[in-house]
N, C-alpha and C positions, 0 to 999 in steps of 0.2 A: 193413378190408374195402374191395374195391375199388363206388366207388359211380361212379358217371355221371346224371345228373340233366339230359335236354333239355328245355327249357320254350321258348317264345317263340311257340307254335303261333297258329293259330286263321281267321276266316275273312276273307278280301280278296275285291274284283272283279278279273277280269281286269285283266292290266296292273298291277297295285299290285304290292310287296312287302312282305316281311316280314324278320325275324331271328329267328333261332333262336340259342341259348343249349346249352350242352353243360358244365355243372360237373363237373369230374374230382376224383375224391381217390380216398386207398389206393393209388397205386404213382408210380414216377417219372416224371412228366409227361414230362419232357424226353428218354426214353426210346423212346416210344411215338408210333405213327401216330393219329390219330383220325379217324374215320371216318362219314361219316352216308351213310344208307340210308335210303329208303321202298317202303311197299309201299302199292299202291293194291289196292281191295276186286276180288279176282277174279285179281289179277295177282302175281306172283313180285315178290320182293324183289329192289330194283337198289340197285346202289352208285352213289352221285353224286358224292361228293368225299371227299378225304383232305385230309391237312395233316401232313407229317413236324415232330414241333417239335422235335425238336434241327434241323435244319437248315431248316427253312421250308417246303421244297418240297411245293407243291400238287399235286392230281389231279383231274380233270374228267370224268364222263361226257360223251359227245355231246349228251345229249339237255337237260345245264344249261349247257353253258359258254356262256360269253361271255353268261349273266342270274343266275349266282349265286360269288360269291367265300365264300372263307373263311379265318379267320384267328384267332390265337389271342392270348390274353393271357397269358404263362405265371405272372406273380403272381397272375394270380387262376385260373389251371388251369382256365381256360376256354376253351371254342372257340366262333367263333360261325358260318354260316353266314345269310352276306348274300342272300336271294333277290329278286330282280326281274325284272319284265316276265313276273308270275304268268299263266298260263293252266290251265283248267280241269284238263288233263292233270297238272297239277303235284299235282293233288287226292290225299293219301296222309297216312298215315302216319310220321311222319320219327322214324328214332331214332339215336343215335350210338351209338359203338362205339372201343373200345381194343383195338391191338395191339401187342404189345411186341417187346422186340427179336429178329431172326431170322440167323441165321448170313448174312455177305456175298457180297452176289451172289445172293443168294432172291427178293429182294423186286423187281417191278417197277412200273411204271407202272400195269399192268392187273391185278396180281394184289392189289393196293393195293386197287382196289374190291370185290372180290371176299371176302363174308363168312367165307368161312373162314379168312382170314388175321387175324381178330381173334379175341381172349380174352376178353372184357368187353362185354358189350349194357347201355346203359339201357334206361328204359321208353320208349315213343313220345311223341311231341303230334301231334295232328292238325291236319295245315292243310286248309282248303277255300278252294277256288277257285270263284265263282261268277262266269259267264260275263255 
């Protein structure tokens, strides 16, 4: 079975960071995009970054780059999700996501964020940001 397991959640003040943790198992890591997303209470669910691991390449929304990276470990079929320079706005729900391989030339930069192009959701962790 395909599992996904985010943990690292919880709460900071402005300006701090945190990591988030993303355990994959049940299908072939090195096949697949991974992908996190948060929803904050009221608001639509946004993509904020991917990570291609057979080939590295990353993906950013506007509203994290350049205060959160991401990166994996593929022996431990982990992802993690480096956030800093928290502000309150960052307040949500973050959950990861697996999607696997799609015929060439489908997939781009923005459709990467974009949850329908995954197959596999974890559960959430919640972070809070207090100001």
């Amino acid at each position: 079975d395909v599992q996904l397991q985010a943990s690292g959640g919880g709460s900071v003040q402005a300006g701090g960071s945190l990591r988030l943790s993303c355990a994959a198992s049940g299908f072939i890591f090195e096949d697949y995009d991974i992908g996190w997303f948060r929803q904050a209470p009221g608001k639509e669910r946004e993509g904020i970054s991917c990570i291609s691991i057979g080939d590295g390449n990353t993906y950013f929304a506007d509203s994290v780059k350049g205060r959160f990276t991401i990166s994996s470990d593929n022996a431990k079929r982990t992802v993690y999700l480096q956030m800093n320079s928290l502000t309150p706005e960052d307040t949500a729900i973050y959950s990861c996501a697996a999607g696997g391989p799609r015929t060439a030339g489908v997939l781009t930069p923005q459709n990467r964020l974009l949850h329908l192009r995954y197959d596999y959701w974890g559960q959430g962790t919640l972070v809070t940001v207090s100001s």
